[in-house]
DSSP file (Angstrom, degrees, kcal/mol; ACC not computed):
  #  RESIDUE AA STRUCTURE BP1 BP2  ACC     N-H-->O    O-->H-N    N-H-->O    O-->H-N    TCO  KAPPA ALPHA  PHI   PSI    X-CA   Y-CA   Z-CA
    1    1 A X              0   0    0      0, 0.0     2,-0.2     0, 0.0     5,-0.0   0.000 360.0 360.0 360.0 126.8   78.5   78.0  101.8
    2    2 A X     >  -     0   0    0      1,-0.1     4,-3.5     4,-0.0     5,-0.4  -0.443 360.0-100.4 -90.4 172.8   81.8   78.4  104.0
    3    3 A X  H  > S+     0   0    0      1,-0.2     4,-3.2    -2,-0.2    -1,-0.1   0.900 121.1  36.1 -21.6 -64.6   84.7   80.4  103.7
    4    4 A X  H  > S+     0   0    0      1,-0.3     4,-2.8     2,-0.2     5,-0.3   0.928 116.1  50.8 -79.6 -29.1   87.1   77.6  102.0
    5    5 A X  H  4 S+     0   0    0      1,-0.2    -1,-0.3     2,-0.1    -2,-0.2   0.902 115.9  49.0 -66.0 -23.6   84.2   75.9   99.8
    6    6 A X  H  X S+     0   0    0     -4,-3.5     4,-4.1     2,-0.2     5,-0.3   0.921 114.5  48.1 -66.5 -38.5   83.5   80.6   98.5
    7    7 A X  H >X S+     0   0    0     -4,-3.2     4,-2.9    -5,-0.4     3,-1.5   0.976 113.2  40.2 -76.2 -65.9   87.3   80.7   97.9
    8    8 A X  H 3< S+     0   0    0     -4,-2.8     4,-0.4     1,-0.3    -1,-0.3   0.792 113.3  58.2 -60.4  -6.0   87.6   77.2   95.6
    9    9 A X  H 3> S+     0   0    0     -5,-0.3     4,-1.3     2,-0.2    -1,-0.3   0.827 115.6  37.5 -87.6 -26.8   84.1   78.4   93.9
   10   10 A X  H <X S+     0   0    0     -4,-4.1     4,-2.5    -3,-1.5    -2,-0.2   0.980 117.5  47.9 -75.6 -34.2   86.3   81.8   92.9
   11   11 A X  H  X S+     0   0    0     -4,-2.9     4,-1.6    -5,-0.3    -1,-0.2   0.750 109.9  48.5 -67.4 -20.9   89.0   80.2   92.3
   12   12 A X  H  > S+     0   0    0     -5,-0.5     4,-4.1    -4,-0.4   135,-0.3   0.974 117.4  47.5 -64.6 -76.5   87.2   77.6   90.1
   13   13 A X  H  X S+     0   0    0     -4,-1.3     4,-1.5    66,-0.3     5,-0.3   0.804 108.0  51.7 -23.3 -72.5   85.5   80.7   88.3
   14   14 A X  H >X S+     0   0    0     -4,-2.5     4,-3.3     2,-0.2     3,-0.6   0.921 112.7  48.5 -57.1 -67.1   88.6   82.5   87.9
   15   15 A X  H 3X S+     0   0    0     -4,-1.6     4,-4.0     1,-0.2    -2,-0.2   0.952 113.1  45.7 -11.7 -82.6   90.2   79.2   86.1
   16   16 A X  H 3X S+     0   0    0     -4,-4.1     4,-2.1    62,-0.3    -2,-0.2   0.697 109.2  52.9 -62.8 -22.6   87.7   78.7   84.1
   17   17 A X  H <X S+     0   0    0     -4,-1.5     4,-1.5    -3,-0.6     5,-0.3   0.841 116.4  50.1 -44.7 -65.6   87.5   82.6   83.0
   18   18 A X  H >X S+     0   0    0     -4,-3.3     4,-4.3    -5,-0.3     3,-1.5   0.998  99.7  50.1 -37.1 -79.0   90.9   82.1   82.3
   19   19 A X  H 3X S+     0   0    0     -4,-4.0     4,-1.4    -5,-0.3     5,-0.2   0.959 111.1  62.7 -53.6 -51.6   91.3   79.1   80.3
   20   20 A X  H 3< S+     0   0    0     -4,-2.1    -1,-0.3     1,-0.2    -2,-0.2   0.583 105.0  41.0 -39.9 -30.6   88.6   81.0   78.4
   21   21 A X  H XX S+     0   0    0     -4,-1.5     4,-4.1    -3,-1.5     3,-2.7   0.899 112.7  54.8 -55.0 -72.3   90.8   83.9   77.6
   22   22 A X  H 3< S+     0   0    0     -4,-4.3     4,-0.3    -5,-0.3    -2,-0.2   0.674 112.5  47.5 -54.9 -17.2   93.8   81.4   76.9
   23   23 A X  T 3X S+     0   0    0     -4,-1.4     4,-2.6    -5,-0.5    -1,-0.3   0.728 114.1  46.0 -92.5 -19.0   91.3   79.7   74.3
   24   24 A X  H <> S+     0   0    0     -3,-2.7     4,-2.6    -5,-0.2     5,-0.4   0.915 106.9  52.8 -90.2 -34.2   90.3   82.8   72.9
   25   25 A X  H  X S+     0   0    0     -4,-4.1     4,-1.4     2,-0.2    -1,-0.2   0.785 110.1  51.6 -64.2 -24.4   93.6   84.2   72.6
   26   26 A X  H  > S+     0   0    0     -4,-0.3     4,-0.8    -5,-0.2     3,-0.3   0.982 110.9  51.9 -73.4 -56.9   94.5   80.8   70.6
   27   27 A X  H >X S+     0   0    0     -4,-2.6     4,-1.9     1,-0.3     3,-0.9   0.847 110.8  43.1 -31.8 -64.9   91.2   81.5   68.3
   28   28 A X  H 3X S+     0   0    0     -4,-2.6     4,-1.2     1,-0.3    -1,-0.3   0.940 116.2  51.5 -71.4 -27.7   92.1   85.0   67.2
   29   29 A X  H 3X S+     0   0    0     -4,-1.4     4,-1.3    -5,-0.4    -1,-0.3   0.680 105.5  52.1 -66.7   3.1   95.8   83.8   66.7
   30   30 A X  H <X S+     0   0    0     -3,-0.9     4,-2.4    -4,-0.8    -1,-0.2   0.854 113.0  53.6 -99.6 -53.7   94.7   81.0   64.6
   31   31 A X  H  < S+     0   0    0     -4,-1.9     4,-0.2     2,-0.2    -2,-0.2   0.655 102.4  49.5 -58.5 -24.1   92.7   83.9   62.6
   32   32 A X  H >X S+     0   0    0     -4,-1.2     4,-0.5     2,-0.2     3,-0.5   0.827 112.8  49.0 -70.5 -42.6   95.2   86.2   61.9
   33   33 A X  H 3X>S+     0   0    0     -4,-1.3     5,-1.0     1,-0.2     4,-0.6   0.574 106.9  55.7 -75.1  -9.5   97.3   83.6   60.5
   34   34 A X  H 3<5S+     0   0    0     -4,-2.4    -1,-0.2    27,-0.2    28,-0.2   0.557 103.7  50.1 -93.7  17.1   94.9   82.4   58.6
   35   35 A X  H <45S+     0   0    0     -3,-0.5    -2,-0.2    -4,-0.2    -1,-0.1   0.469 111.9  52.4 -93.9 -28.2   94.3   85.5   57.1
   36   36 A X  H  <5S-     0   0    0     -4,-0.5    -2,-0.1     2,-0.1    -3,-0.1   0.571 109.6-122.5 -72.9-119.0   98.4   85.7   56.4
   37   37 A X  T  <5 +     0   0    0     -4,-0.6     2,-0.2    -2,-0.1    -3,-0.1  -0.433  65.0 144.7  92.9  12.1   98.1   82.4   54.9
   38   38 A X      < -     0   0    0     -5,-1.0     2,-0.3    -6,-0.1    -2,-0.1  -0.475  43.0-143.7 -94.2 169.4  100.6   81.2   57.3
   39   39 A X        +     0   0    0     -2,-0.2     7,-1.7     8,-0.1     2,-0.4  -0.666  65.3  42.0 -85.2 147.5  101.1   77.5   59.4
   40   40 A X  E    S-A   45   0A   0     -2,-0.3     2,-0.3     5,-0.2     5,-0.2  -0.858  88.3 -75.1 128.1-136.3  102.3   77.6   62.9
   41   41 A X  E >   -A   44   0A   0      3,-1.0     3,-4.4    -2,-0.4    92,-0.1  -0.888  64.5 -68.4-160.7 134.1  101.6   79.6   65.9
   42   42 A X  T 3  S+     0   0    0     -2,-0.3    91,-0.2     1,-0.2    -2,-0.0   0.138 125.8  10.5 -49.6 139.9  102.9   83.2   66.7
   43   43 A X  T 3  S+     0   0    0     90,-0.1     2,-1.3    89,-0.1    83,-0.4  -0.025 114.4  82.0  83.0 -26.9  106.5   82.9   67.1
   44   44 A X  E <   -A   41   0A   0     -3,-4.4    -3,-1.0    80,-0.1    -2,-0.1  -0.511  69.4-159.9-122.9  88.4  106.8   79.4   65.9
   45   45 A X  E     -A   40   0A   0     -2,-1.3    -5,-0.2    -5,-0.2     3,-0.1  -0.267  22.7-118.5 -50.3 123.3  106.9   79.6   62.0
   46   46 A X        -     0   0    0     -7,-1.7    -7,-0.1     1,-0.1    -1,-0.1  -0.391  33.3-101.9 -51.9 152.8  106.1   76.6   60.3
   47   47 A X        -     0   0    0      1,-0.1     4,-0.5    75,-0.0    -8,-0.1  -0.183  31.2-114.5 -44.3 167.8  108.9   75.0   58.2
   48   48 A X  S    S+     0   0    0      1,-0.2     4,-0.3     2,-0.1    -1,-0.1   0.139 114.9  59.4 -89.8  17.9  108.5   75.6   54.5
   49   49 A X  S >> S+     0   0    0      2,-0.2     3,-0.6     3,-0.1     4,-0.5   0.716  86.0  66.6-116.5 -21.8  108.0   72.0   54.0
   50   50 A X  G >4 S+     0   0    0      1,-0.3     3,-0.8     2,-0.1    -2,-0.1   0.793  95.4  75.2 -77.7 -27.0  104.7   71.4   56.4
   51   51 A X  G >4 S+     0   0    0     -4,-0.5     3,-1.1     1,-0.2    -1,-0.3   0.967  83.3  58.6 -60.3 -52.8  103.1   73.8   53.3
   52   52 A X  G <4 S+     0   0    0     -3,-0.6    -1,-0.2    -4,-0.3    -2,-0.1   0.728 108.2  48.7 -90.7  -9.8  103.0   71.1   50.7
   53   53 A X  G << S+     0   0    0     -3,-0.8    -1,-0.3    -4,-0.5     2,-0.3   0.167  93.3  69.7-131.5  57.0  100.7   69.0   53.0
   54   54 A X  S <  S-     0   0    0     -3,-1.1     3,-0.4    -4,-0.1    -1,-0.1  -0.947  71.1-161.5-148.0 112.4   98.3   71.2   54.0
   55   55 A X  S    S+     0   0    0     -2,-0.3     2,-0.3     1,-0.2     4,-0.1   0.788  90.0  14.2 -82.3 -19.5   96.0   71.8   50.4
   56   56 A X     >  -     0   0    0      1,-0.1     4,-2.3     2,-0.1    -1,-0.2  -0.634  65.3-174.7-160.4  89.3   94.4   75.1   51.6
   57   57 A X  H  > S+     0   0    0     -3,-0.4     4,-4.6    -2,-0.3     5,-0.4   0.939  87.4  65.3 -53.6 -35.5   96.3   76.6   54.9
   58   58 A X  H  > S+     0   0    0      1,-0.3     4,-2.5     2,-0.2    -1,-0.2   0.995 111.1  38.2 -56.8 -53.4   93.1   79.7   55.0
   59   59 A X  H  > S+     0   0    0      1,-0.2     4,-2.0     2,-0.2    -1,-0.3   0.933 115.7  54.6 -66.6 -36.2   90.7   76.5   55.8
   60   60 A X  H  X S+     0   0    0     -4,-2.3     4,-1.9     1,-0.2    -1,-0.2   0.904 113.6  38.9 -72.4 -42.9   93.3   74.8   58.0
   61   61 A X  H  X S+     0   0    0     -4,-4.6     4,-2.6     2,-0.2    -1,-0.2   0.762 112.2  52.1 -75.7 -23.3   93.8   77.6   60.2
   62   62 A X  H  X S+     0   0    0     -4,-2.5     4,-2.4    -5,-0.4     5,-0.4   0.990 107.2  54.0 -61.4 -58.4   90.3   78.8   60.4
   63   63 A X  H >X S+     0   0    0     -4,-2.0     3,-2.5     1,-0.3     4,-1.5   0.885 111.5  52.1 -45.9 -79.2   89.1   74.8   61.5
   64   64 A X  H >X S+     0   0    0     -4,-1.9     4,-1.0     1,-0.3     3,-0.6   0.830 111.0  44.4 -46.3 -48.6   92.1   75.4   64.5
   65   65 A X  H 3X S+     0   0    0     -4,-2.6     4,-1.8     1,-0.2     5,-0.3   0.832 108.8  57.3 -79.8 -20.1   90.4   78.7   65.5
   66   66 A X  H <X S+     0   0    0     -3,-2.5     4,-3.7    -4,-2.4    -1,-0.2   0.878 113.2  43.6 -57.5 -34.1   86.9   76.8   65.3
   67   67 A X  H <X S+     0   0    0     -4,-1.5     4,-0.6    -3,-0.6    -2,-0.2   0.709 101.7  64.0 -81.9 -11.2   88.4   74.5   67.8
   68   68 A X  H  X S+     0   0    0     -4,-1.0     4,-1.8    -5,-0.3     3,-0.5   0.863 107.1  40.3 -85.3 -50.7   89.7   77.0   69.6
   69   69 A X  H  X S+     0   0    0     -4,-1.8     4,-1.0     2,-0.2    -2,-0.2   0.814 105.5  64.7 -65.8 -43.4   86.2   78.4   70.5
   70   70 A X  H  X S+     0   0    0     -4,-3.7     4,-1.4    -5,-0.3    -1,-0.2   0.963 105.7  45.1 -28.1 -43.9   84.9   74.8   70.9
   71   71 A X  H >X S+     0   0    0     -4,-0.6     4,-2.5    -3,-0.5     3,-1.4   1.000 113.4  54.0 -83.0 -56.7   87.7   74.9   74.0
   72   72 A X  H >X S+     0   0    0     -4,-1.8     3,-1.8     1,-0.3     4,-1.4   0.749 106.0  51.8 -41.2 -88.5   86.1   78.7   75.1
   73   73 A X  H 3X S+     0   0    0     -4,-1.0     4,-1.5     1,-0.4    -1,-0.3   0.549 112.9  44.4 -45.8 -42.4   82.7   77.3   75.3
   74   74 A X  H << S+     0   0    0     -3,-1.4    -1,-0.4    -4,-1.4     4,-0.4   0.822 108.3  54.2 -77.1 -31.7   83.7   74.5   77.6
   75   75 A X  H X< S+     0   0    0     -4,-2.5     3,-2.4    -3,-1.8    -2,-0.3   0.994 104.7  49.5 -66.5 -50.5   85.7   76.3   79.7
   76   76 A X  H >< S+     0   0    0     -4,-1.4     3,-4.3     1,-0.4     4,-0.5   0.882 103.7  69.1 -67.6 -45.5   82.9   79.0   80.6
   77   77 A X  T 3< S+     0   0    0     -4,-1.5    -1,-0.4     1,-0.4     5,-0.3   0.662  95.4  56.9 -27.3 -28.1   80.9   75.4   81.2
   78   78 A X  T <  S+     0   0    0     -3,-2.4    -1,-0.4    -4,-0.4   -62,-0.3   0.233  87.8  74.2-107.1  -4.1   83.4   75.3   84.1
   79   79 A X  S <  S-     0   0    0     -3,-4.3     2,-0.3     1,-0.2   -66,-0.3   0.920 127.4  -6.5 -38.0 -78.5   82.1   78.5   85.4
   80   80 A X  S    S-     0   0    0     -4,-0.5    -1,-0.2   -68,-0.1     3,-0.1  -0.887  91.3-141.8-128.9  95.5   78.9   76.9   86.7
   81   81 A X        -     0   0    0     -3,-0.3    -3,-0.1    -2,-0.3     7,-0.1  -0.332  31.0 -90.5 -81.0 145.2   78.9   73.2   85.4
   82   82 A X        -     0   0    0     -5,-0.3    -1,-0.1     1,-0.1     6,-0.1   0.041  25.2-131.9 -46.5 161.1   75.8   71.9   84.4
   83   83 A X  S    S+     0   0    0     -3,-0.1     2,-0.2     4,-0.1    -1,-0.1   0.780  80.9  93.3 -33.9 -56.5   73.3   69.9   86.9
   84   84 A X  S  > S-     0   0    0      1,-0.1     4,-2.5     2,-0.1     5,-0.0  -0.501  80.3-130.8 -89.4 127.0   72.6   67.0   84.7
   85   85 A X  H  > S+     0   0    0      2,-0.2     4,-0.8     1,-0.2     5,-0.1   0.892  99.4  38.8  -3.0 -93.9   75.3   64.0   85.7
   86   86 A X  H  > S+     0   0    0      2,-0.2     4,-0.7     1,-0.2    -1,-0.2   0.465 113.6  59.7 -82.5 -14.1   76.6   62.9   82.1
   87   87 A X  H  > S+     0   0    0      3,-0.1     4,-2.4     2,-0.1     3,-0.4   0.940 107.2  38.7 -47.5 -67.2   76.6   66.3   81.1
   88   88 A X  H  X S+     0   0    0     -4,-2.5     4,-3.7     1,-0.2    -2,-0.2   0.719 119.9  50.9 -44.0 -28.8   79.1   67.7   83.7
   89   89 A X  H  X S+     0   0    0     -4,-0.8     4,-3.2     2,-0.2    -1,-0.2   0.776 107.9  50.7 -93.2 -26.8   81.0   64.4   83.2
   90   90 A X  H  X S+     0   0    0     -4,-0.7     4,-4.4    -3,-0.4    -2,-0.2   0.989 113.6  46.2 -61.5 -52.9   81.0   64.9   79.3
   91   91 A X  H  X S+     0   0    0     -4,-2.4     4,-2.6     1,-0.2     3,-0.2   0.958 111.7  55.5 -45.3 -66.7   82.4   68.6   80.1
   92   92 A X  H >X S+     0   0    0     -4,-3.7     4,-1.2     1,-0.2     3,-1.0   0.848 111.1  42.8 -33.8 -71.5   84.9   66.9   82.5
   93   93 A X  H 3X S+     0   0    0     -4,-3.2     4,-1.8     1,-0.3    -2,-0.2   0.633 110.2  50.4 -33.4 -52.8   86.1   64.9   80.0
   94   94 A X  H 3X S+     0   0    0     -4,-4.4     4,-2.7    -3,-0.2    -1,-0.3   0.947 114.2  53.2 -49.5 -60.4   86.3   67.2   77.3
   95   95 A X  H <X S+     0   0    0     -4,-2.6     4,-2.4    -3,-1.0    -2,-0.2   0.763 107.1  40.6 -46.3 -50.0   88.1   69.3   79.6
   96   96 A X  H  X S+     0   0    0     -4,-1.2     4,-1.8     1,-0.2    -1,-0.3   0.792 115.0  60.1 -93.8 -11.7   90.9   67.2   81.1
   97   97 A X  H  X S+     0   0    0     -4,-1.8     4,-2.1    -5,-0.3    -2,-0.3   0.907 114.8  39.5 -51.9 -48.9   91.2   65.8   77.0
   98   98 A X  H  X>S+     0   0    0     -4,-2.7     4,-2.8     1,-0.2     5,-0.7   0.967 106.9  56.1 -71.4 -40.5   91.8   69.5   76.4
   99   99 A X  H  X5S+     0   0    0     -4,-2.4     4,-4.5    -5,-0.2    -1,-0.2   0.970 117.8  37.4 -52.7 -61.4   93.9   70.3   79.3
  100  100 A X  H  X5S+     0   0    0     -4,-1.8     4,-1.4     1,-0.2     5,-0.3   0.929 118.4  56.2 -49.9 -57.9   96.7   67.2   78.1
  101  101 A X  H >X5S+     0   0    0     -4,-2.1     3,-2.6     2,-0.2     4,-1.7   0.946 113.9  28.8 -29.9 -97.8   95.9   68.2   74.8
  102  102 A X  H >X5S+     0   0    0     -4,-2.8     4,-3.2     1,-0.3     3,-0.9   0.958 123.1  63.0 -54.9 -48.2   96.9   72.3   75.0
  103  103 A X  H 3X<S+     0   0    0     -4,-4.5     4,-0.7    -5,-0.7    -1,-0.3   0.630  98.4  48.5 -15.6 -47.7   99.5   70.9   77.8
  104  104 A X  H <X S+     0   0    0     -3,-2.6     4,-1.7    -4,-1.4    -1,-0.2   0.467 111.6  51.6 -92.0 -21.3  101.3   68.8   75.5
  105  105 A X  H XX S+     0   0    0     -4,-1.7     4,-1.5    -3,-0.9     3,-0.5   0.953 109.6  46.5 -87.3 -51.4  101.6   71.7   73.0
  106  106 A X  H 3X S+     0   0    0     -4,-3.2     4,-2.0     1,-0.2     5,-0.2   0.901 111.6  51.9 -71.6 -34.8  102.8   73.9   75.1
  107  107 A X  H 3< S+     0   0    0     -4,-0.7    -1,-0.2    -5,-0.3    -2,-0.2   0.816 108.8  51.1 -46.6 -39.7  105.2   71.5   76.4
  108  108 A X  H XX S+     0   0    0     -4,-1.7     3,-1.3    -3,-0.5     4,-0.5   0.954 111.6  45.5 -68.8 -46.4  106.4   70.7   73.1
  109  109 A X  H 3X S+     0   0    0     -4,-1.5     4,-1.7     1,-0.3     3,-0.4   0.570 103.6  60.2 -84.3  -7.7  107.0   74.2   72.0
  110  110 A X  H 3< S+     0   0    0     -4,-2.0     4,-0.3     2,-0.2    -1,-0.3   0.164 111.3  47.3 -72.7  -1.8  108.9   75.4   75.3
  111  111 A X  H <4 S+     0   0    0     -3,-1.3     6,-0.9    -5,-0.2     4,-0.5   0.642 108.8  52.3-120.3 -13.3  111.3   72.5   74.2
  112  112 A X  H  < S+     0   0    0     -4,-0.5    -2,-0.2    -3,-0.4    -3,-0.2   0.805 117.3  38.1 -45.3 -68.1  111.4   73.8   70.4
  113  113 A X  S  < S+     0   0    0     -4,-1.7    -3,-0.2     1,-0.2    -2,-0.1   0.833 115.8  53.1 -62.8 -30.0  112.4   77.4   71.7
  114  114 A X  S    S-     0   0    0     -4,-0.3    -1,-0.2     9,-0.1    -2,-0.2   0.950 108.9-123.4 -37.7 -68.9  114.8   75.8   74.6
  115  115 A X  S    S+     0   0    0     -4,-0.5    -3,-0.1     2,-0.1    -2,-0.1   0.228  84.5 120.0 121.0  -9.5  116.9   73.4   71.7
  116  116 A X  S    S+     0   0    0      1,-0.2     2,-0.4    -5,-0.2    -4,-0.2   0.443  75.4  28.1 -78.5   3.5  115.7   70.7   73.9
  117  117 A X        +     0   0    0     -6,-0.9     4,-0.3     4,-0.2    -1,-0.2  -0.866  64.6 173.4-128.7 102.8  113.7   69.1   70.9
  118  118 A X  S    S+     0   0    0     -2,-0.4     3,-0.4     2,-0.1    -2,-0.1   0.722  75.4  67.4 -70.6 -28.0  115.6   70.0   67.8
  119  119 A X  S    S+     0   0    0      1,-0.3    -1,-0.1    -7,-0.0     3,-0.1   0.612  88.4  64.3 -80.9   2.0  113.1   67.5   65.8
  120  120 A X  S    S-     0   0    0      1,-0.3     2,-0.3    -9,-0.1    -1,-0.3   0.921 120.9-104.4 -77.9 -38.9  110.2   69.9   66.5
  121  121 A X        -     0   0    0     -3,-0.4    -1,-0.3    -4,-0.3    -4,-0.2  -0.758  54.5 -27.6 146.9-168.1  112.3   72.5   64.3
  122  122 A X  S    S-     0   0    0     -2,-0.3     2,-0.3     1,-0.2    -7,-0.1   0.035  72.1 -92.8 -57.5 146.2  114.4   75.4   64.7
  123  123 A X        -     0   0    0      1,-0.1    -1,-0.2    -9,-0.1   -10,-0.2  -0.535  59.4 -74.5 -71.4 150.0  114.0   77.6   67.5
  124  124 A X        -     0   0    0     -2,-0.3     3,-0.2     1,-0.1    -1,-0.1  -0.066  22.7-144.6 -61.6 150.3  111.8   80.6   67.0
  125  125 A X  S    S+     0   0    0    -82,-0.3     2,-0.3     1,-0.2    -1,-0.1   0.617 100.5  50.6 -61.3 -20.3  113.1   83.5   64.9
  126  126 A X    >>  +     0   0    0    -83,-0.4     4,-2.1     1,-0.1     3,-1.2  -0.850  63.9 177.2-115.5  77.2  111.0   85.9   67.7
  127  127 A X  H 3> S+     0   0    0     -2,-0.3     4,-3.1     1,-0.3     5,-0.3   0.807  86.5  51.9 -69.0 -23.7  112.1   84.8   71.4
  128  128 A X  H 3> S+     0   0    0      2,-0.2     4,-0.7     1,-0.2    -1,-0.3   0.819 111.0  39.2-100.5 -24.7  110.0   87.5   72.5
  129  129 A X  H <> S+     0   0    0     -3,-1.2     4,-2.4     2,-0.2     3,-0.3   0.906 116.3  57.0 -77.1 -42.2  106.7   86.7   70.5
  130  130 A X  H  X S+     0   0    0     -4,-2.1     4,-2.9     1,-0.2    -2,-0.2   0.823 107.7  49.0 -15.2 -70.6  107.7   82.8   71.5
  131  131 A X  H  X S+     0   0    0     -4,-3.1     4,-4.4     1,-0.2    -1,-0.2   0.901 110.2  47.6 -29.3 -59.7  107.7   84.1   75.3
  132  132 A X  H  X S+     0   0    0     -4,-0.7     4,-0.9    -3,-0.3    -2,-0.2   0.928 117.7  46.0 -60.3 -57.4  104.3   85.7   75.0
  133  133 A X  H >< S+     0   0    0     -4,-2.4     3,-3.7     1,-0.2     5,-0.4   0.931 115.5  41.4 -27.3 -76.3  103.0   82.4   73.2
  134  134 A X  H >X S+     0   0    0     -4,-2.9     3,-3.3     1,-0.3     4,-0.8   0.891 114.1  54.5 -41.0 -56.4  104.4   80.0   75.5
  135  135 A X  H 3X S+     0   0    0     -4,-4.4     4,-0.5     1,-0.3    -1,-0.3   0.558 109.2  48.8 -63.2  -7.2  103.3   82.3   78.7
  136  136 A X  H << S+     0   0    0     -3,-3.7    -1,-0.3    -4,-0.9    -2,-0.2   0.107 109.9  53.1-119.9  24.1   99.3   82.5   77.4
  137  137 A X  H <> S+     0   0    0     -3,-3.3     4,-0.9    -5,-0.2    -2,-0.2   0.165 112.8  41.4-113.6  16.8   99.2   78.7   77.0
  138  138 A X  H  < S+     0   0    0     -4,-0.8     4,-0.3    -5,-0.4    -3,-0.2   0.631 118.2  46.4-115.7 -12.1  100.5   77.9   80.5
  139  139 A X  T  X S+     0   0    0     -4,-0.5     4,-1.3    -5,-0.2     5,-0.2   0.755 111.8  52.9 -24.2 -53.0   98.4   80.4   81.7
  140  140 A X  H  > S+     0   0    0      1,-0.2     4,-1.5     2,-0.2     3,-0.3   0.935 116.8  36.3 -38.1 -79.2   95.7   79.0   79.5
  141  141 A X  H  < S+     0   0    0     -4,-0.9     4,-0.3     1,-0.2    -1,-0.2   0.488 114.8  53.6 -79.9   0.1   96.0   75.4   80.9
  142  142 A X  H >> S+     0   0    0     -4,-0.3     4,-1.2     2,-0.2     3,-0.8   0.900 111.5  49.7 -45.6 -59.6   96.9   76.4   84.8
  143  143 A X  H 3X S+     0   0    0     -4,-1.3     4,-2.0     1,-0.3     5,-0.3   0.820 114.6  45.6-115.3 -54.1   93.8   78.3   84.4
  144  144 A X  H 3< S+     0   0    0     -4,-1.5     4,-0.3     1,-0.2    -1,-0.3   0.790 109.0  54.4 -65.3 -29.8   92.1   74.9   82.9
  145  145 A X  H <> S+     0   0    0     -3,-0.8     4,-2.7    -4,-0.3    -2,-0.3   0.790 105.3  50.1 -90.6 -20.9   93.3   72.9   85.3
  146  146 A X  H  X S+     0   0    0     -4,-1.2     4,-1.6     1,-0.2     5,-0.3   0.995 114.7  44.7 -58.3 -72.3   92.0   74.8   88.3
  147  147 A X  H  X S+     0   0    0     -4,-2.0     4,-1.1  -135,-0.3    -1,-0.2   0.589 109.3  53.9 -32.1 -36.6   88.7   75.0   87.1
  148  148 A X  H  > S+     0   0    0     -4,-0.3     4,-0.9    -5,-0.3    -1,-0.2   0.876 111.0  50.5 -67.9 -72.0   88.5   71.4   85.9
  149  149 A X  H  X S+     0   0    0     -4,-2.7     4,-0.5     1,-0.2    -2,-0.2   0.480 107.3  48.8 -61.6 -12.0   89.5   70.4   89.3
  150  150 A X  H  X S+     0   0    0     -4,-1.6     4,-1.9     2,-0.1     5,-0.3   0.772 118.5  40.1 -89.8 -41.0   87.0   72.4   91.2
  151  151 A X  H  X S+     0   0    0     -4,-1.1     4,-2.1    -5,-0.3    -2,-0.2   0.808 108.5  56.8 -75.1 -11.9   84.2   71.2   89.0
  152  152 A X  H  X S+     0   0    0     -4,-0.9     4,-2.3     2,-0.2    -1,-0.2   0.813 119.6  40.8 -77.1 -43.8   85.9   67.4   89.0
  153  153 A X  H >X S+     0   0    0     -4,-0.5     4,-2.7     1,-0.2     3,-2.5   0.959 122.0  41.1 -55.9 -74.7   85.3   68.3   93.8
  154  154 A X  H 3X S+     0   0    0     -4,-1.9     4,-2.7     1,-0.3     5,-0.2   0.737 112.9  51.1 -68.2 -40.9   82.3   69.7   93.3
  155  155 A X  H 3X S+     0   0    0     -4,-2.1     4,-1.9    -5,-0.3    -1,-0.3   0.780 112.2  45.8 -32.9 -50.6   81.1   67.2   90.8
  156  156 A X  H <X S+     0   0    0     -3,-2.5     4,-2.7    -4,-2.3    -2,-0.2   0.807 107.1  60.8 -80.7 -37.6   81.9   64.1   92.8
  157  157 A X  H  X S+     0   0    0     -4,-2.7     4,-1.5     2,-0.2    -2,-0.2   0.807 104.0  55.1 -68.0 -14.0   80.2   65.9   96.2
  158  158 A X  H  X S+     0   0    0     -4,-2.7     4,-2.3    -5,-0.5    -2,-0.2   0.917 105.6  47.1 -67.3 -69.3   77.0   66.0   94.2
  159  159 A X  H  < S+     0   0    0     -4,-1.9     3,-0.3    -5,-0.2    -2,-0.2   0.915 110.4  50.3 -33.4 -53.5   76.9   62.5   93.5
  160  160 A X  H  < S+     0   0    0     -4,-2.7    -1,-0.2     1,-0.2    -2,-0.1   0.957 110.4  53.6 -57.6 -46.8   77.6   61.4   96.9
  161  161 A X  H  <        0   0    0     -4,-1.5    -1,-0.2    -5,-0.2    -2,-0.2   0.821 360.0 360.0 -44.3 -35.1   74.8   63.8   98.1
  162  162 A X     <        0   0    0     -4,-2.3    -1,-0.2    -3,-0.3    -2,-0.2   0.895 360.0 360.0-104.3 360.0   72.4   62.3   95.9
């Protein structure tokens, strides 16, 4: 293995180690509020109005923190992605679905807390838990996208090899 192919296998590693973090860090928030009983995401309170269509918020939030360890378990996959062809490609998939996916959220709430989308809602009441949010899901998905893309190289120079 040379130099620059060791560096993009730590840096792949590191990603994906990351984005693991950033998924777990969604998971335990997902639990805590569903142990408040609350919607949202720390810093960004639901409205009082998103409660009347959600029948049991404890179940709603738990199901986001299941999914939230779904995302953990595919990134560490991105650690050392599997061998097998249509496995690694499923994982890609999953992956760059997730990446748009947690992407697009983050995007959306950094334009809630801005004012630049008033029709996401109000800006958070907590700029400072807000920060924290926003900064461990663009960590999260940086992290996801490194990783993604090293297994997306490494993936396609296997094929060619065999």
């Amino acid at each position: 293995m040379n130099t620059a192919t060791s560096k993009r296998t730590r840096a792949q590693r590191a990603g994906a180690l990351t984005a693991c973090a950033g998924a777990l860090a969604y998971t335990l928030s997902k639990v805590d509020l569903a142990r408040s009983g609350e919607l949202g995401m720390p810093g960004f309170p639901a409205p009082p109005e998103a409660y009347a269509s959600i029948g049991d918020v404890t179940a709603a939030q738990l199901g986001n923190a299941a999914l939230g360890l779904l995302m953990a378990l595919v990134a560490l996959l991105l650690v050392r992605p599997p061998a097998g062809r249509w496995i690694r490609r499923g994982v890609l998939l999953v992956s760059w679905a997730g990446i748009l996916m947690v992407g697009s959220g983050v995007i959306g709430f950094a334009a809630r807390a801005t004012g630049l989308a008033p029709g996401l809602g109000a800006p958070p009441p907590d700029a400072g838990a807000a920060a924290a949010a926003l900064a461990v899901g663009a960590l999260w998905v940086a992290g996801w996208v490194v990783a993604a893309a090293g297994a997306t190289r490494q993936g396609s120079a296997q094929e060619v090899a065999e």
